[in-house]
Steps between C-alpha positions, in 0.01 A plus 500: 500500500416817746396807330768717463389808235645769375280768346591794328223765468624779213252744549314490216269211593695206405591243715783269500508163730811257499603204731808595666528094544773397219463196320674155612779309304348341182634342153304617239598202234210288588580187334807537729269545782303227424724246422647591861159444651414174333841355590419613881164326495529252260291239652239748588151523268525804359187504268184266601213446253107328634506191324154333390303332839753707711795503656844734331692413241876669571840577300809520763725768396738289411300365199381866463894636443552194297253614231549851563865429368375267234256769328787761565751275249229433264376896470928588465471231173214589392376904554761794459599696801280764549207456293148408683287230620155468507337282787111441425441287803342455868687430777663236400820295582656590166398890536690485840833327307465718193506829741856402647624346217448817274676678784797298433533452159465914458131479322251714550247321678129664387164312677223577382119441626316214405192677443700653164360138352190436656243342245316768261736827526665627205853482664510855472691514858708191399616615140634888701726332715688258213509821272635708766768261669637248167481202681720206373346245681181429672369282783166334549354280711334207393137684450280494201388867497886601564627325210202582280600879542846458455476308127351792466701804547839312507668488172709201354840625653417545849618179714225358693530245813197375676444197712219352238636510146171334385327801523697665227511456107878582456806383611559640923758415744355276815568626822602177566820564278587793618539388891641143324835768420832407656650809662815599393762723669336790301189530778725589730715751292204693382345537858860631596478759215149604590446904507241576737473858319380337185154471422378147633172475479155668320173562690185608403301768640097423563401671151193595644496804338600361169796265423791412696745695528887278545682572787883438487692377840794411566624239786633794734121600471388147599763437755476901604085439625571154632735605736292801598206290619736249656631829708214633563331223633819429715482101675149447366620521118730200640230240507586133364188323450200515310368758283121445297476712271280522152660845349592444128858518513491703138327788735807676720336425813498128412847508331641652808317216762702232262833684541473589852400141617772287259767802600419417839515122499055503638279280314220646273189324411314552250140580564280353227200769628468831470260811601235462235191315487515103499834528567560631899405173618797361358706722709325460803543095495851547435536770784278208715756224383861705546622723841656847323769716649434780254180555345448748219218611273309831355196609691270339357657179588508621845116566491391193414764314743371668800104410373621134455624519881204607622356185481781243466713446850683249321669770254513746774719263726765368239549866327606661812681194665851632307439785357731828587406724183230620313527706193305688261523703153354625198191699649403668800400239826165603676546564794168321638740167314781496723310588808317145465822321403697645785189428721561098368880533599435586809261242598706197362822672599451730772683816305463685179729357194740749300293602219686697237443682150759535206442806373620504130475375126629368184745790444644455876528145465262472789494667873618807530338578773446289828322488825780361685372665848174428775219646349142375550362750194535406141710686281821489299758576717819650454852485231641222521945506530650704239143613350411890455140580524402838383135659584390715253205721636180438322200668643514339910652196344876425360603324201760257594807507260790251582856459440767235579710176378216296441294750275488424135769605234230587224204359286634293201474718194262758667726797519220753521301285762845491677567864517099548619591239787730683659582838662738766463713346840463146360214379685252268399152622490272244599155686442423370883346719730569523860460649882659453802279277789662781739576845335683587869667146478659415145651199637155335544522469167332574127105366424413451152288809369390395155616493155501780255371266231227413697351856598293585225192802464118465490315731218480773820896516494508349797770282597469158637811373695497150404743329680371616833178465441505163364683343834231711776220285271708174527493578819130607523401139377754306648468181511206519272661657189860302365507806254367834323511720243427844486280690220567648281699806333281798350187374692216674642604324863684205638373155457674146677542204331537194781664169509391254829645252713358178390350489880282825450166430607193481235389837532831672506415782193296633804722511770756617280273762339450604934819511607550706180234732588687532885798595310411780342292640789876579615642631162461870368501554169480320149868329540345268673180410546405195332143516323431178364641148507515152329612148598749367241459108427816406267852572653722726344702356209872475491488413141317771402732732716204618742717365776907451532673217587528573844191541558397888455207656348577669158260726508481721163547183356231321664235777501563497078436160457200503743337828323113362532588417884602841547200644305237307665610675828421840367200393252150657600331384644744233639473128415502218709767448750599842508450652838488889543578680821 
C-alpha cells in the first residue's frame, strides 16, 4: 500500500494521522468467510502438526469445515446463544474448530492462557475470568495440570468436553462426541443469522499489572483488523503457502495468524518451539525442516533466530529460499537485530525481505498500525485503512491514542476502567509513547518511544525512560544479552538484570559489565547510567506471570517475585556476580 497521509495539525500540539487508503470489500460473518475459503481449498492442508521422529501430520480443509460444522450443531443443542466459552488449551486442532464453530453457533468464544493452570498456582488468574464471563461450557485438552485446575474451579453445572475423559472424576462430554454430531440444516441457518455487531468473542489483557481485564469484540472488529492488514500489506498479504508460527492463538496476535491464514485458504503449522530456554531449538529444526512464505515472531524470537544463523548455513538457506515477509510485534526490535537478519537475506537472496511490525493490542484486536512502506529503520509505522491515530504531546514524545472499526466496544463489566480507557473524542488511549524517525518527514513513519507504565523515578526524582532505555541496552549487548531488566523504582541508581544467549562465552558478566561501562561513558545523567549488573540463570516464568505468553518481560511482576535478586544488586558491599560500573 503507498503512503498516502493525511495530517491535521490543530494548533494546540496535537496531531492527527489517517490513511487516506480506504479499506477493500470484506464480509465480516466469519464462519461465512470461512466456510467460503475451505470450500475453495478443500484439498489443501490447512493446519500441519510435527509428528514424533518427524515429518507433518495435516487436516485438509475439507475435514477441517466438516468438524467445524459438527461442533457448530452440537454447541446450538447443547449451549444457549450468547452465553460464553472457555478454551483452556494450546494450539491445538480442536482450539482451531472451537474458534469457528463458536462463531457460528453465536457463542462467545473466550481462550484463555494455559499458564492460568500451570502446576502450584492458586488459580487466582483462572477463577477471575469464569467469575467475570459465566461460562456454560468449558474446553480442555487432554493435559493433567489443565484438568486438575478445572475440577477445581468449575462447579457441577458447567458442561465440560475434553479429548481425555480419564482425567476427570465426573461425568464430561468427549470431544470425540461432539465432532461425531450430524449437522443439521440449523448450521447453516444460524451462520445466515449471524450479527457481526454482537459481541463474539472475549480476550484477555496481559494482567501484568494485576488481573485481566475482559475485552468484548465483536466480528466487525475481527473482520474490521483482518482486512486492514490484508490492505495494507497489498499482494504480499495474498500469500498461499506456509506459515510457522508458535503464537498462542488465546493471545490476539496468535488468534489473528489463525484467522488470517484459514480466511485466506494458506497453511499454518504449528511450531512446537518457542523463544524461551530449551525450547528455541525446537523452532529452529522445524524452520530447518519446512520453506516459509511468511515468518512471524516477537523480538526476542528474532534475536535468537539470527544467532542460530550465524553458525548454521543449512537454516540460513531453506528460511530465505520462499520467504516474502517478515513480521514482528509485542516489543520494540533492536535495531542492531534486523541489521544482521537483513545482512542474511541478502547474502542467500541477493535483496532485503519485507520486514513489517503490527503495531497494536488486545483492545484493537491486533495491528493498528503497519509498516507497509521501504524503510531500513525499525519502528512502528503508520495507521493502517480506516484507523485514527492521535498524538498527544507528552514532554518531546506523544502518546498514541487510536480510533477505528477494529477498536474494542468496552471491558466486560468494567465500566469505570472503560470510561478511564478512553478520551473525550472516543479514542483509545494506549499508554504508548512515540516519535517520529523524521520530524520534517511524518510519512517515514512513528518509532516506539516507551511506555508510561514503564517510566518510573529513582529516590533523586529522577525519571528513568524505560522503554527507550531498555532497547539502546538490548542493543548495547546484542547478541550477547536475549533480555534485561531495569532496576528498580525509588532506588539510589539504576541497576540491570541480564538474560544471555545460550552461546555467550564463559566470561560474559565481564564483557557485559564493559560494554556497560562504554555505555554510559555516552549517557548524561542518572536516567541512564547503569551502575551495577547481574547474570540471571532461571528463565522468566510464564506461570508465575514474570513473562506473557508471547513472550514479553513482565517486569513489576518479575522484579516482585525476584526481590533478593534485585537486592543483591544494590547490597554493600556487593556479592558475587554482581558487577559495578
Amino acid at each position: 500500500m503507498p503512503v498516502s497521509l493525511e495530517i491535521k495539525r490543530p494548533g494546540d500540539g496535537t496531531i492527527y494521522l489517517r490513511s487516506t487508503v480506504g479499506l477493500g470489500a470484506y464480509d465480516a460473518n466469519i464462519p461465512r468467510a470461512f466456510a467460503q475459503s475451505a470450500a475453495q481449498h478443500a484439498e489443501k492442508p490447512a493446519i500441519g502438526y510435527k509428528v514424533p521422529g518427524g515429518g507433518w501430520s495435516y487436516t485438509r480443509y475439507a475435514t477441517l469445515q466438516r468438524d467445524v460444522d459438527a461442533a457448530t450443531q452440537w454447541l446450538l443443542d447443547h449451549v444457549p446463544r450468547g452465553r460464553a466459552m472457555i478454551v483452556l488449551a494450546g494450539n491445538t486442532l480442536p482450539a482451531a474448530t472451537l474458534t469457528i464453530a463458536a462463531y457460528a453457533a453465536r457463542v462467545i468464544h473466550c481462550p484463555i492462557g494455559t499458564g492460568y493452570a500451570s502446576p502450584g498456582n492458586d488459580y487466582a488468574r483462572l477463577r477471575h475470568v469464569m467469575r467475570k464471563t459465566r461460562p456454560a461450557l468449558i474446553y480442555v485438552d487432554g493435559n493433567p495440570a489443565f484438568a486438575a485446575a478445572v475440577a477445581e474451579v468449575a462447579d457441577q453445572e458447567m458442561i465440560i468436553v475434553s479429548t481425555d475423559a480419564a482425567l476427570f472424576n465426573r461425568p464430561i462430554t468427549p470431544w470425540a462426541e461432539v465432532i461425531g454430531t450430524a449437522p443439521t440444516k440449523a448450521v447453516a441457518e444460524s451462520i445466515a443469522a449471524v450479527d457481526p455487531d454482537e459481541i463474539g468473542c472475549y480476550m484477555l489483557t496481559s494482567g501484568s499489572t494485576g488481573l485481566p481485564k475482559v475485552v468484548r469484540l465483536t466480528l466487525a472488529n475481527l473482520a474490521a483488523n483482518n482486512e486492514q492488514g490484508a490492505t495494507a500489506l497489498g499482494s504480499a498479504s495474498g500469500i498461499i503457502g506456509d506459515v510457522l508460527d508458535w503464537l498462542p492463538w488465546h493471545h490476539a496476535a496468535g488468534a489473528s495468524v489463525l484467522r488470517r491464514v484459514l480466511l485466506l485458504g494458506a497453511t499454518l503449522l504449528v511450531d512446537d518451539g518457542k523463544p524461551a530456554p530449551g525450547l528455541f531449538a525446537e523452532s529452529i529444526r522445524n524452520l530447518r525442516d519446512v520453506p516459509v512464505t511468511l515468518f512471524n515472531n516477537v523480538p526476542l524470537g528474532y534475536a535468537m533466530l539470527v544467532d542460530a544463523m550465524e553458525t548454521d548455513a543449512v537454516l540460513r538457506r531453506t528460511f530465505f529460499s520462499q520467504l516474502r515477509v517478515m513480521l514482528f510485534g509485542g516489543a520494540g526490535l533492536p535495531q542492531s537485530v534486523l541489521d544482521r537478519l537483513q545482512a542474511f537475506a541478502v547474502q542467500e537472496t541477493g535483496c532485503r525481505i519485507i520486514m513489517t511490525t503490527g503495531y497494536g493490542m488486545t483492545e484493537t484486536v491486533a495491528a493498528s498500525m503497519v509498516v507497509h512502506y521501504p524503510s531500513d529503520r525499525v519502528g512502528i509505522g503508520l495507521p493502517s485503512p480506516a484507523v485514527d491515530v492521535k498524538l498527544v504531546p507528552y514532554d518531546d514524545r506523544y502518546e498514541i491514542r487510536l480510533r477505528g472499526p477494529n477498536v474494542m466496544r468496552d471491558y466486560l463489566d468494567e465500566p469505570e476502567k472503560t470510561a478511564q480507557a478512553f478520551d473525550e473524542e472516543g479514542f483509545y488511549r494506549t499508554g504508548d509513547l512515540a516519535t517520529f524517525l523524521d520530524a520534517e518527514r511524518p510519512e517515514a513513519g512513528l518509532a516506539f518511544a516507551g511506555r508510561l507504565s514503564e517510566e518510573f523515578k529513582l529516590s533523586s526524582g529522577v525519571w528513568v525512560y524505560g522503554g527507550n532505555l531498555r532497547v539502546a541496552l538490548l542493543n548495547t549487548l546484542a547478541p550477547l544479552a536475549t533480555d534485561v531488566v531495569l532496576c528498580d523504582d525509588n532506588r539510589d541508581y539504576l541497576a540491570l538484570l541480564v538474560w544471555l544467549a545460550p552461546a555467550a562465552p564463559a566470561d560474559a558478566l565481564g564483557v557485559v559489565a564493559d560494554r556497560l561501562r562504554a555505555f554510559n561513558a555516552e549517557q548524561h545523567g542518572a536516567s541512564s547510567i547503569i551502575r551495577r549488573v547481574r547474570l540471571l540463570d532461571s528463565p522468566p516464568a510464564i506461570g508465575a506471570h514474570e513473562m506473557s505468553d508471547k513472550g514479553t518481560i513482565n517486569r513489576r511482576t518479575l522484579l516482585d517475585r525476584r526481590r533478593a535478586e534485585v537486592d543483591a544488586l544494590y547490597a554493600e558491599p556487593p556479592p558475587p556476580g554482581v558487577a559495578t560500573l
